[in-house]
KOLGU-4560 file (N, C-alpha, C; in nm, 3 decimals, padded with zeros to 5 digits):
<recs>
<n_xx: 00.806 n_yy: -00.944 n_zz: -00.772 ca_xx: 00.703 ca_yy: -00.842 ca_zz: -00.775 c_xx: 00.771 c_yy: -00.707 c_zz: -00.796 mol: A seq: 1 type: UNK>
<n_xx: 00.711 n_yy: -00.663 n_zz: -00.880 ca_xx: 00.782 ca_yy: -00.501 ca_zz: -00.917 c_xx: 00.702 c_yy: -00.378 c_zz: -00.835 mol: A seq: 2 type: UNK>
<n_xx: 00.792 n_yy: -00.338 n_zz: -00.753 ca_xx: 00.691 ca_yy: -00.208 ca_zz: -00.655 c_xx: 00.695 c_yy: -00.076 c_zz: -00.733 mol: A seq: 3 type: UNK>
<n_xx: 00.620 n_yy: 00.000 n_zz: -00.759 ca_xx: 00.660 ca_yy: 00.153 ca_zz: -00.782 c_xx: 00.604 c_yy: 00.268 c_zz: -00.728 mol: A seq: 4 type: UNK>
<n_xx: 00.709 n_yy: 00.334 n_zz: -00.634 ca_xx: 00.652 ca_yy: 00.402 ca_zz: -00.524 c_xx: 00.661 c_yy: 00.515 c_zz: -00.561 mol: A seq: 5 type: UNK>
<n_xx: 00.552 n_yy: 00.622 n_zz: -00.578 ca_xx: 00.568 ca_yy: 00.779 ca_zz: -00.644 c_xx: 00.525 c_yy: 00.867 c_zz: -00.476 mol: A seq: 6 type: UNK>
<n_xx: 00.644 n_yy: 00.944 n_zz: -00.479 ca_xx: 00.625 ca_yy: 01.049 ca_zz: -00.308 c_xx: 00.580 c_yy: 01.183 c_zz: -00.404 mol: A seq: 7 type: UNK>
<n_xx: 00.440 n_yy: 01.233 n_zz: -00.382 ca_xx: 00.351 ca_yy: 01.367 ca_zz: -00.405 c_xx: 00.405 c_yy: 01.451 c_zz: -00.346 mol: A seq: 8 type: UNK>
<n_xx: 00.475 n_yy: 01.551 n_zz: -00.419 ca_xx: 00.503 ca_yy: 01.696 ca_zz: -00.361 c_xx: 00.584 c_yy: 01.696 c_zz: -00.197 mol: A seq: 9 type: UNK>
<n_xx: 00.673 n_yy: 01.622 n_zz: -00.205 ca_xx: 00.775 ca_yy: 01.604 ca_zz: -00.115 c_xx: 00.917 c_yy: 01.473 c_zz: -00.170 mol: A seq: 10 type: UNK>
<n_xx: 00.974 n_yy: 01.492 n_zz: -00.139 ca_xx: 01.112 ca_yy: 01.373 ca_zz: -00.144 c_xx: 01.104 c_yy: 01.262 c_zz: -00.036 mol: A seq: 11 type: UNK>
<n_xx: 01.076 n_yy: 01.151 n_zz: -00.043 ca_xx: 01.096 ca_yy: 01.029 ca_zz: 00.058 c_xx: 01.195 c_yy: 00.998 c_zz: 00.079 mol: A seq: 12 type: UNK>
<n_xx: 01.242 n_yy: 00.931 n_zz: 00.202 ca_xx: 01.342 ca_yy: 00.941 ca_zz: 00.228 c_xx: 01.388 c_yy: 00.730 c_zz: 00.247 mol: A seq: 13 type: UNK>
<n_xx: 01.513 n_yy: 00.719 n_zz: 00.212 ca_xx: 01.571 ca_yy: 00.589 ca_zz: 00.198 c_xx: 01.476 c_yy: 00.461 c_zz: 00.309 mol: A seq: 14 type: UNK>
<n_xx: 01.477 n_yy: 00.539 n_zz: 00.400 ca_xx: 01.427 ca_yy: 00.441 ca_zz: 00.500 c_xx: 01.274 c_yy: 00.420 c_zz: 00.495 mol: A seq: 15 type: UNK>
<n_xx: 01.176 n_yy: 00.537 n_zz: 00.449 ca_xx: 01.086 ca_yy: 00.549 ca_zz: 00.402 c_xx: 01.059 c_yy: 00.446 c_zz: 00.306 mol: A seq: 16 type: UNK>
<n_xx: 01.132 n_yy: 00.444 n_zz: 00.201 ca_xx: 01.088 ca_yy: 00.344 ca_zz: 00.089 c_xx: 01.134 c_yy: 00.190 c_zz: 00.142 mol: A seq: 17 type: UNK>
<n_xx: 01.228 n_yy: 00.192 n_zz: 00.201 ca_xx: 01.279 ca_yy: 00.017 ca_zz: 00.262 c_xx: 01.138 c_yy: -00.026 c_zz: 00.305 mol: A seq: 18 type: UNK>
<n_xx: 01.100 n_yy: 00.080 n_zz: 00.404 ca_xx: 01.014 ca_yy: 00.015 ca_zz: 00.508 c_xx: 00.885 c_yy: -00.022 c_zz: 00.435 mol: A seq: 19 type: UNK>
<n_xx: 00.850 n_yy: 00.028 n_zz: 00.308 ca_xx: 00.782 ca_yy: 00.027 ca_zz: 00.220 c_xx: 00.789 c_yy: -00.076 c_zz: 00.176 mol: A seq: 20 type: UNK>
<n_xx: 00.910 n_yy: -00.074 n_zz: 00.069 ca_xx: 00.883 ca_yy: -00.210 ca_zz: 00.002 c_xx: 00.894 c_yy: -00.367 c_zz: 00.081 mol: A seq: 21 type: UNK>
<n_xx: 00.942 n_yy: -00.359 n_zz: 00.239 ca_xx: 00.943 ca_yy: -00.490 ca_zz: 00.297 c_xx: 00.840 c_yy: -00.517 c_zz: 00.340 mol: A seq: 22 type: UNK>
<n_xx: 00.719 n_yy: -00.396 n_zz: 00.358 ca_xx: 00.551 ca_yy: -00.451 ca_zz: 00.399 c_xx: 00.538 c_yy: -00.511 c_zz: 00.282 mol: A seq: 23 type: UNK>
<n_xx: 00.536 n_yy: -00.432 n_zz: 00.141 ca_xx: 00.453 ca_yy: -00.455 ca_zz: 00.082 c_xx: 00.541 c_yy: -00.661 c_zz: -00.016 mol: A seq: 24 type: UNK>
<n_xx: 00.653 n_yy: -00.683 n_zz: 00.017 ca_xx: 00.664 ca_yy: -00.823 ca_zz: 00.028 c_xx: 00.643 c_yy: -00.922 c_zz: 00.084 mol: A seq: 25 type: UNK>
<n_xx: 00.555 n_yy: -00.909 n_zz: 00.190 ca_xx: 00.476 ca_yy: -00.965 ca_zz: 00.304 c_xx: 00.359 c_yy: -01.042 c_zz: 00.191 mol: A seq: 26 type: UNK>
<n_xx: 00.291 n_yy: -00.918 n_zz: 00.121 ca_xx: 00.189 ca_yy: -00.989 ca_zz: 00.077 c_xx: 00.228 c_yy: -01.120 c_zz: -00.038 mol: A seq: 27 type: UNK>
<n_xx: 00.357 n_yy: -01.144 n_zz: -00.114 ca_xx: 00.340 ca_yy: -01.236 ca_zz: -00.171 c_xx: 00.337 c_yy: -01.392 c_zz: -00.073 mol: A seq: 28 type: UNK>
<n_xx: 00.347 n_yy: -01.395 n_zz: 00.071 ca_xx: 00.312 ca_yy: -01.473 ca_zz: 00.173 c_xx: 00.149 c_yy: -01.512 c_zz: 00.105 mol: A seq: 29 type: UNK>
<n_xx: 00.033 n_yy: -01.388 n_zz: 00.059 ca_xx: -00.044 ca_yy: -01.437 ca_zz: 00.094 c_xx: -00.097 c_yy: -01.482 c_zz: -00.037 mol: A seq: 30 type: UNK>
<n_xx: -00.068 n_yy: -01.445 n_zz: -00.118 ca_xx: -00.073 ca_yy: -01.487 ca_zz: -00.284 c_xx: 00.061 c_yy: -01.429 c_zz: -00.374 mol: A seq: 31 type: UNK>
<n_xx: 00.096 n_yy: -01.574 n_zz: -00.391 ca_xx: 00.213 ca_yy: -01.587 ca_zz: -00.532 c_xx: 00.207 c_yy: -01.538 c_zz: -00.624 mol: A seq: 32 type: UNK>
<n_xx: 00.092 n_yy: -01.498 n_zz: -00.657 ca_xx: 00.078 ca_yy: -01.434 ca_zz: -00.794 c_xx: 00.073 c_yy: -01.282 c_zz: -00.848 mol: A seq: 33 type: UNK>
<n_xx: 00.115 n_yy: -01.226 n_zz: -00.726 ca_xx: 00.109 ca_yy: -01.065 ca_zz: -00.731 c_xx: 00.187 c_yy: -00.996 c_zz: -00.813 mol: A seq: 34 type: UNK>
<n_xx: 00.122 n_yy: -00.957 n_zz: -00.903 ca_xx: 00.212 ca_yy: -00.889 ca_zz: -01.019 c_xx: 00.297 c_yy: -00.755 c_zz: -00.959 mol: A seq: 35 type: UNK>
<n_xx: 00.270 n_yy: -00.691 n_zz: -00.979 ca_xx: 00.256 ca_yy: -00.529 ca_zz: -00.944 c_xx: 00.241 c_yy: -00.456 c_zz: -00.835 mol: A seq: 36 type: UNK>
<n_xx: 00.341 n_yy: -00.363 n_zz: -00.784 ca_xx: 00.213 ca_yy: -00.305 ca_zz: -00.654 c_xx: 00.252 c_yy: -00.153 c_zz: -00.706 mol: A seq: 37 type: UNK>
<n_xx: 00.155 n_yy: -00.022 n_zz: -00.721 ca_xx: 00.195 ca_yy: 00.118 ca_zz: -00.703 c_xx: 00.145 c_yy: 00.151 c_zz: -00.550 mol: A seq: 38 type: UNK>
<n_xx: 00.249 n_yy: 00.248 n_zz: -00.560 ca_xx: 00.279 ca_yy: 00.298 ca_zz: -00.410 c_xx: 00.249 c_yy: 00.459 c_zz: -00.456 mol: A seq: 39 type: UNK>
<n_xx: 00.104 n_yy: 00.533 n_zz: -00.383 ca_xx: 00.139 ca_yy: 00.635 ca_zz: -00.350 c_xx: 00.142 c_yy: 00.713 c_zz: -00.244 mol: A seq: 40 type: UNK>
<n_xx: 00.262 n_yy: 00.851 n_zz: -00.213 ca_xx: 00.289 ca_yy: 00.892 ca_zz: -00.042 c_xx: 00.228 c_yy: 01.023 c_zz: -00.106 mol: A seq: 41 type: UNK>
<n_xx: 00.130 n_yy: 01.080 n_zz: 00.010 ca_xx: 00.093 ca_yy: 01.213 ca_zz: -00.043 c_xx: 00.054 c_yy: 01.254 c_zz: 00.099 mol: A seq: 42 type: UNK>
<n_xx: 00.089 n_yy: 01.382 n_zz: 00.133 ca_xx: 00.053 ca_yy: 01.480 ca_zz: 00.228 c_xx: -00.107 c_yy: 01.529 c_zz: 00.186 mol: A seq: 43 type: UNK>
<n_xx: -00.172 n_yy: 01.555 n_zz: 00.292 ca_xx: -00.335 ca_yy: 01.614 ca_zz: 00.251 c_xx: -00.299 c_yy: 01.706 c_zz: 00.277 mol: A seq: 44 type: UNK>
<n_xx: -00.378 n_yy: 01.812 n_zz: 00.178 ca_xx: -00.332 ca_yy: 01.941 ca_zz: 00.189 c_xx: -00.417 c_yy: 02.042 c_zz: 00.208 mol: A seq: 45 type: UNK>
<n_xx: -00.402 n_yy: 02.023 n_zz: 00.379 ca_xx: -00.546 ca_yy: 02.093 ca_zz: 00.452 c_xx: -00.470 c_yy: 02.221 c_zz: 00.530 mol: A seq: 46 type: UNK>
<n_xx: -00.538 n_yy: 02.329 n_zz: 00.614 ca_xx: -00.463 ca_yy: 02.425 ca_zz: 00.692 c_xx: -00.406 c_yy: 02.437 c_zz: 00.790 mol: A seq: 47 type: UNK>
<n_xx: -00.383 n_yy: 02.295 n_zz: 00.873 ca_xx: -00.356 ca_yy: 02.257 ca_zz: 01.023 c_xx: -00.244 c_yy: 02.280 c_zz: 00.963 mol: A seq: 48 type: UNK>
<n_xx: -00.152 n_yy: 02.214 n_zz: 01.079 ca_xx: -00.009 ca_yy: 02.264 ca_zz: 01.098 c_xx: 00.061 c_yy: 02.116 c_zz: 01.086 mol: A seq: 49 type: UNK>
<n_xx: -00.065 n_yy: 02.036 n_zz: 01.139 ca_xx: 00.024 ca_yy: 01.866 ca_zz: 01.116 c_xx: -00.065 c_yy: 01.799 c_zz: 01.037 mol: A seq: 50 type: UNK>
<n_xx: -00.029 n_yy: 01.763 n_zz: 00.910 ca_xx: -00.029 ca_yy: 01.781 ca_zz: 00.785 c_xx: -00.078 c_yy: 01.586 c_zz: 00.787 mol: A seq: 51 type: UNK>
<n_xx: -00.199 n_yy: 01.543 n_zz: 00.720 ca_xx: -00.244 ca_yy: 01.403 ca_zz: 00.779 c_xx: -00.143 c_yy: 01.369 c_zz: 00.635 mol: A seq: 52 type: UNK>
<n_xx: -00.075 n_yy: 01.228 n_zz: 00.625 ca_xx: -00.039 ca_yy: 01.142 ca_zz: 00.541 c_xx: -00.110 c_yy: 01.070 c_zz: 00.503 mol: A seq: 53 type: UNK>
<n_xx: -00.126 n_yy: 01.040 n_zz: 00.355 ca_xx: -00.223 ca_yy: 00.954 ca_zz: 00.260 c_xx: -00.124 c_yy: 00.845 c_zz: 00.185 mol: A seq: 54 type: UNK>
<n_xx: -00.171 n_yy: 00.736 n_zz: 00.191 ca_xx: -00.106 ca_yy: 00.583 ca_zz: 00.171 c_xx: -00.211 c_yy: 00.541 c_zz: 00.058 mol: A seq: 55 type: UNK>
<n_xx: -00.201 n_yy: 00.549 n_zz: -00.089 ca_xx: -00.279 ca_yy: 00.451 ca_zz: -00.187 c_xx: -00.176 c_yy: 00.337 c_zz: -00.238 mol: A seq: 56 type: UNK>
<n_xx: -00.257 n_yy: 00.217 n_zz: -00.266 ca_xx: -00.139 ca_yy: 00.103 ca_zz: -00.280 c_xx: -00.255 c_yy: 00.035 c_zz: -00.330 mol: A seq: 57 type: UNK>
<n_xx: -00.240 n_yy: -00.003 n_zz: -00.508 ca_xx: -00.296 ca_yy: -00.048 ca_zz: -00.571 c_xx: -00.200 c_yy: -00.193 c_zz: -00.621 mol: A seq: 58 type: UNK>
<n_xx: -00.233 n_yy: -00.320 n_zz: -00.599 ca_xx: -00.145 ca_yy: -00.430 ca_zz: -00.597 c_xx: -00.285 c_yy: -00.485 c_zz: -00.772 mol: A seq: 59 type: UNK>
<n_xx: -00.185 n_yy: -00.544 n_zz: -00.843 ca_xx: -00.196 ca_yy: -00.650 ca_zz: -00.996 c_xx: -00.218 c_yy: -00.787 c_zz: -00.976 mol: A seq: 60 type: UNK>
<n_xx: -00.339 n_yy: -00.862 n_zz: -00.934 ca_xx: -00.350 ca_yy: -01.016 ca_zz: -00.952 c_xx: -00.401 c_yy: -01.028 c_zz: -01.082 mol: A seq: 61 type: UNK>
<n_xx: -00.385 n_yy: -01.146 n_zz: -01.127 ca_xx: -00.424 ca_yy: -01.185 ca_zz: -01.274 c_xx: -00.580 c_yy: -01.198 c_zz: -01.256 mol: A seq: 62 type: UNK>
<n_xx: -00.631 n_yy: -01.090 n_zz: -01.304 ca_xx: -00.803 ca_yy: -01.108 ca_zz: -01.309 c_xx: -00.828 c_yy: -00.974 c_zz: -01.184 mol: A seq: 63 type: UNK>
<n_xx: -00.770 n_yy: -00.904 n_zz: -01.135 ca_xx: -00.811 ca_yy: -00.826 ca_zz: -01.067 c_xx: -00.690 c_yy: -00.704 c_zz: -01.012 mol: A seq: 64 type: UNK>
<n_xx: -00.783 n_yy: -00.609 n_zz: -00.972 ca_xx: -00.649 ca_yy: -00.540 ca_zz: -00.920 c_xx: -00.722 c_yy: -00.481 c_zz: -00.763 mol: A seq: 65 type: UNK>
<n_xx: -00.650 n_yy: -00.507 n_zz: -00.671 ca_xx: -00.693 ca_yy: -00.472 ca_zz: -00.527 c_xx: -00.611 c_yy: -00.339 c_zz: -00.494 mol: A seq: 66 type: UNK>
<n_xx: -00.753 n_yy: -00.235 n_zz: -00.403 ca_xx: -00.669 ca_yy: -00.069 ca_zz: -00.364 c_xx: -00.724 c_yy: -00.108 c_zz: -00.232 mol: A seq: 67 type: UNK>
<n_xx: -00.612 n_yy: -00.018 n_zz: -00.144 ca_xx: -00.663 ca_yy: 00.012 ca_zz: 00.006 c_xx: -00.577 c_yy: 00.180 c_zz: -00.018 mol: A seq: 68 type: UNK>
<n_xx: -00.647 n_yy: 00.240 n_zz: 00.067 ca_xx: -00.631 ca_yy: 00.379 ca_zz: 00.047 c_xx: -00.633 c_yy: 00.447 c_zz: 00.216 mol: A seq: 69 type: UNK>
<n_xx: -00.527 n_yy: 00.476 n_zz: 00.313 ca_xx: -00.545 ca_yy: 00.500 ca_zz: 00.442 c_xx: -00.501 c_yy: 00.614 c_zz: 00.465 mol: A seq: 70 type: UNK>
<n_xx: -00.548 n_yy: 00.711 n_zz: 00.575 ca_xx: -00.469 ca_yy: 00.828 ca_zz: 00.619 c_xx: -00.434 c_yy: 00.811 c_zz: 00.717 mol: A seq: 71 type: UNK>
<n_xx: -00.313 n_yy: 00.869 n_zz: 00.794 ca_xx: -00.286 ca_yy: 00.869 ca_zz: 00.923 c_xx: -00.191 c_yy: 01.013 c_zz: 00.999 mol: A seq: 72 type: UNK>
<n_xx: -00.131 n_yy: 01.022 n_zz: 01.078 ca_xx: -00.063 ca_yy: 01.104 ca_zz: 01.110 c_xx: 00.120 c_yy: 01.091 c_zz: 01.049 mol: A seq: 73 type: UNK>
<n_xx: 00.169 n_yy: 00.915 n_zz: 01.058 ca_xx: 00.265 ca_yy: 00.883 ca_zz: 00.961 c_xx: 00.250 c_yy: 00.829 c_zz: 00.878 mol: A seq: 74 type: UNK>
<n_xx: 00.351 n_yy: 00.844 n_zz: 00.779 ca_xx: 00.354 ca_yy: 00.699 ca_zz: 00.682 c_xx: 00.328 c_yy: 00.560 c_zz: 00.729 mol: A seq: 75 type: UNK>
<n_xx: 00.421 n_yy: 00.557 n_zz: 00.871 ca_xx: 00.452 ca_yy: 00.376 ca_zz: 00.892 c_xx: 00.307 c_yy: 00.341 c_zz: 00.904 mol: A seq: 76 type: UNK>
<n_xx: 00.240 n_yy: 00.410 n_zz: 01.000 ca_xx: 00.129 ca_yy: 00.392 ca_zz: 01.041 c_xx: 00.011 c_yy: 00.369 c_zz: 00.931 mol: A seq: 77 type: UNK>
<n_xx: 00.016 n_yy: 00.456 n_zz: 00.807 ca_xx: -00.086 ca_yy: 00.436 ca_zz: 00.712 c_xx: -00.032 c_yy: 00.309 c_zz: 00.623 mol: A seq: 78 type: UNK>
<n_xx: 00.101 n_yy: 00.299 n_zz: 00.586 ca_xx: 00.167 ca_yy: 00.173 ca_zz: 00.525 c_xx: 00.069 c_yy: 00.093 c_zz: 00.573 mol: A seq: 79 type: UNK>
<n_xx: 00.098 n_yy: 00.043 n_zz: 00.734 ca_xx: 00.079 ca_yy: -00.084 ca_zz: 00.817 c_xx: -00.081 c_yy: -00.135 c_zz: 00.756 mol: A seq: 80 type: UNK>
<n_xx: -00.186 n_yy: 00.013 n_zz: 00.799 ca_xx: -00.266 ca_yy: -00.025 ca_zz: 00.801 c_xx: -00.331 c_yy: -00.072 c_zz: 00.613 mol: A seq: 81 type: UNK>
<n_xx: -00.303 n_yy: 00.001 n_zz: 00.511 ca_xx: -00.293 ca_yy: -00.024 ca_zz: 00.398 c_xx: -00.251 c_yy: -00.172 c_zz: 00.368 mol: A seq: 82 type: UNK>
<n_xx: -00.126 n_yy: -00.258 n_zz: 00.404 ca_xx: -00.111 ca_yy: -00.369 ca_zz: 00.400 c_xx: -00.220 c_yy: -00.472 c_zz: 00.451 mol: A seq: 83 type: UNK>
<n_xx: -00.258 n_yy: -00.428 n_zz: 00.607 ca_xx: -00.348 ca_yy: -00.543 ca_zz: 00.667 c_xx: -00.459 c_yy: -00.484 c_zz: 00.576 mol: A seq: 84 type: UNK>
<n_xx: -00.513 n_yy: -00.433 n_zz: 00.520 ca_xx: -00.638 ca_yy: -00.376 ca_zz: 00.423 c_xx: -00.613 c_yy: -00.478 c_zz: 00.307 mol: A seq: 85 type: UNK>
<n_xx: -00.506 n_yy: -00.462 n_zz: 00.234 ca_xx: -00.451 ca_yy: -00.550 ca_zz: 00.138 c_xx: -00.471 c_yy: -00.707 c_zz: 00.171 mol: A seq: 86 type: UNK>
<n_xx: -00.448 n_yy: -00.757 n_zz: 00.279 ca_xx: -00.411 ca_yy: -00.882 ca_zz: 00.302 c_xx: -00.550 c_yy: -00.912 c_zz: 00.338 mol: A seq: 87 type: UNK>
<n_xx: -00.647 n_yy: -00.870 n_zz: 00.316 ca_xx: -00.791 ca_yy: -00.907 ca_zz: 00.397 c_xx: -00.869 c_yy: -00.905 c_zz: 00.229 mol: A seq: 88 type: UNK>
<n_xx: -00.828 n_yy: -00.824 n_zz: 00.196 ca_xx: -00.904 ca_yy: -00.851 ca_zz: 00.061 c_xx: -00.815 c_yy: -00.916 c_zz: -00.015 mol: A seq: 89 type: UNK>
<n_xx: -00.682 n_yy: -00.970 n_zz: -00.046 ca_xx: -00.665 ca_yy: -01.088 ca_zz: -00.092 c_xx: -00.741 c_yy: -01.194 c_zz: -00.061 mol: A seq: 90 type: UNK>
<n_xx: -00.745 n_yy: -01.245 n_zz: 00.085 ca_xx: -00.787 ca_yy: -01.345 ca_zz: 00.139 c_xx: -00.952 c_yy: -01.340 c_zz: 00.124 mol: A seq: 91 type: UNK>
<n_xx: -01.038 n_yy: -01.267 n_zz: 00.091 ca_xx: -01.170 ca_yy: -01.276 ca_zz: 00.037 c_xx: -01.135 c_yy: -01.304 c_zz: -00.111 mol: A seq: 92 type: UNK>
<n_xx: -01.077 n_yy: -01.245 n_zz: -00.204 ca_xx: -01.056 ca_yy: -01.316 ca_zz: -00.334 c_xx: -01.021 c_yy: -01.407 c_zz: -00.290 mol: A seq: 93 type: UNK>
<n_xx: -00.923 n_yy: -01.493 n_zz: -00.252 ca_xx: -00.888 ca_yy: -01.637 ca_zz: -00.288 c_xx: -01.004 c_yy: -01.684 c_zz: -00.270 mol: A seq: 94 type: UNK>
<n_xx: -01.106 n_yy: -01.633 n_zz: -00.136 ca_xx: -01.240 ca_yy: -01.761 ca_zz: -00.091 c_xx: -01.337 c_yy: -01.759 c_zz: -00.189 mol: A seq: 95 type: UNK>
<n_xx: -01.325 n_yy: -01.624 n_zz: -00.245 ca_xx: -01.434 ca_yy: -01.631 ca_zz: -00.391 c_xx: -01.400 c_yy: -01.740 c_zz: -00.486 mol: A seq: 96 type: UNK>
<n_xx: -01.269 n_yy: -01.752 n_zz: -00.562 ca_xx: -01.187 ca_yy: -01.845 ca_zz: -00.619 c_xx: -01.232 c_yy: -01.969 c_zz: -00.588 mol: A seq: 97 type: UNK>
<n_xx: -01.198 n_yy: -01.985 n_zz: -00.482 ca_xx: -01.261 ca_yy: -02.167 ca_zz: -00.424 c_xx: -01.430 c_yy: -02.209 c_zz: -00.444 mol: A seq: 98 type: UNK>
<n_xx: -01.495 n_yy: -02.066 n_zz: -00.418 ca_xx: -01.615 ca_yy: -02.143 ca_zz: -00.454 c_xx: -01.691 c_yy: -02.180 c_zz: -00.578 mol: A seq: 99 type: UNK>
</recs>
């Protein structure tokens, strides 16, 4: 699976992207066939002082393409939840598939 992770108006940092791309290899657990995933890290750019993080992660199945889109206070935290978002709507495509 080919990941490509673009960081919006900041530099990510090494551990940032690891932790990245080892969620997002979780999901070929839940389907083999995952082409693609884009990764984007973006700060919202509101007037507070602690600045919310935005997680889009658009994954490539053959016949479809699945987005989960989360904010949080960190990355890890919007990653996490972006993945279990991901892995819930795989698992409704496959049940569509079967029927």
């Amino acid at each position: 699976m080919e990941i490509r992770i673009q960081s919006i108006h900041f530099d990510a940092d090494v551990k940032l992207l690891e932790f990245t791309k080892k969620k997002l290899q979780k999901l070929q657990t839940f389907h083999d066939r995952v082409q693609d995933a884009d990764v984007y890290l973006k700060l919202e750019n509101n007037s507070a002082q602690v600045r919310d993080k935005v997680v889009d992660i658009s994954i490539n199945i053959p016949g479809t393409v699945i987005h989960a889109s989360e904010t949080s206070k960190s990355f890890e935290e919007a990653i996490d939840s972006s993945v279990e978002a991901l892995i819930r709507q795989i698992q409704k495509h496959k049940e569509k598939l079967k029927i």
